[in-house]
N, C-alpha and C positions, 0 to 999 in steps of 0.2 A: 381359854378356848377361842374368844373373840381376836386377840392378839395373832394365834394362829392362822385364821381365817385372812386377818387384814396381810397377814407377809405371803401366805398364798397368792392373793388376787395382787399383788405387790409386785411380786414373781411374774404373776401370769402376763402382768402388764409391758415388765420390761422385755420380756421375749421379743415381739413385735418390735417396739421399740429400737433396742438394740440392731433384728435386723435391720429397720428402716438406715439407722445410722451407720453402721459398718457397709451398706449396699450404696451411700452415698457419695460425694466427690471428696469429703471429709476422711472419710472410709479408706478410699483407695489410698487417697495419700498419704494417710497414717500407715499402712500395708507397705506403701514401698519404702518409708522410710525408715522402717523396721527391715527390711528386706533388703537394704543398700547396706547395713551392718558386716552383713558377708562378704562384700567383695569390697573394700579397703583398697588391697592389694590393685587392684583391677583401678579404682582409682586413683590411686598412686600413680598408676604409671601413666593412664592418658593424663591428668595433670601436668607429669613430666615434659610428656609430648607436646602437649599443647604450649609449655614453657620456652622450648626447643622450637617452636613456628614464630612465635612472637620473637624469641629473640633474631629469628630468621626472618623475619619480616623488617623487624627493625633496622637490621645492616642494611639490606636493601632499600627499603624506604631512604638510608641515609648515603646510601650509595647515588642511589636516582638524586637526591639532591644535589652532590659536588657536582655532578656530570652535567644536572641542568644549570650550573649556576657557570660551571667552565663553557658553556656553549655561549650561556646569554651575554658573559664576559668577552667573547670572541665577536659576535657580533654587534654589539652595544660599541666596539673598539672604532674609533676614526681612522679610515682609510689615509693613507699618507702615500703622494707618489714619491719616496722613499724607500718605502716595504713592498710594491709593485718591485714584478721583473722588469728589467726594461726593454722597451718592445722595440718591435723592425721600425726606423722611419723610414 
């Protein structure tokens, strides 16, 4: 009977308890991450997307680079009055 008594008040205790920690930041995250289960799909595809920008970001990043480096090539070049038109005297 005394065994009884002690998983009652056992019980009664983790009620409380329980909410405290499910109502916590522990709580939530465990909740959404249980909750992210269902949309898979849904992440699938913005991962796709997000794979599809990077690699779109990277051409250009390496785009911008030949174009800066064909300019600095151009002007880093010695002027030669050779490559001049030749002017009125």
């Amino acid at each position: 009977m005394v065994w009884v008594l002690g998983v009652v008040v056992l019980l009664l205790m983790m009620i409380p308890l329980t909410a405290i920690v499910l109502d916590s930041e522990v709580g939530r995250a465990l909740a959404r991450r249980l909750g992210a289960g269902a949309t898979d799909a849904e992440g699938d595809v913005r991962l796709k997307r997000l794979e599809e920008e990077v690699r779109y970001l990277t051409e250009t990043v390496e785009s911008l680079q030949d174009e800066t480096t064909f300019i600095r090539q151009l002007l880093e070049a010695p002027k030669t009055p050779e490559s001049l038109p030749p002017g009125e005297n």
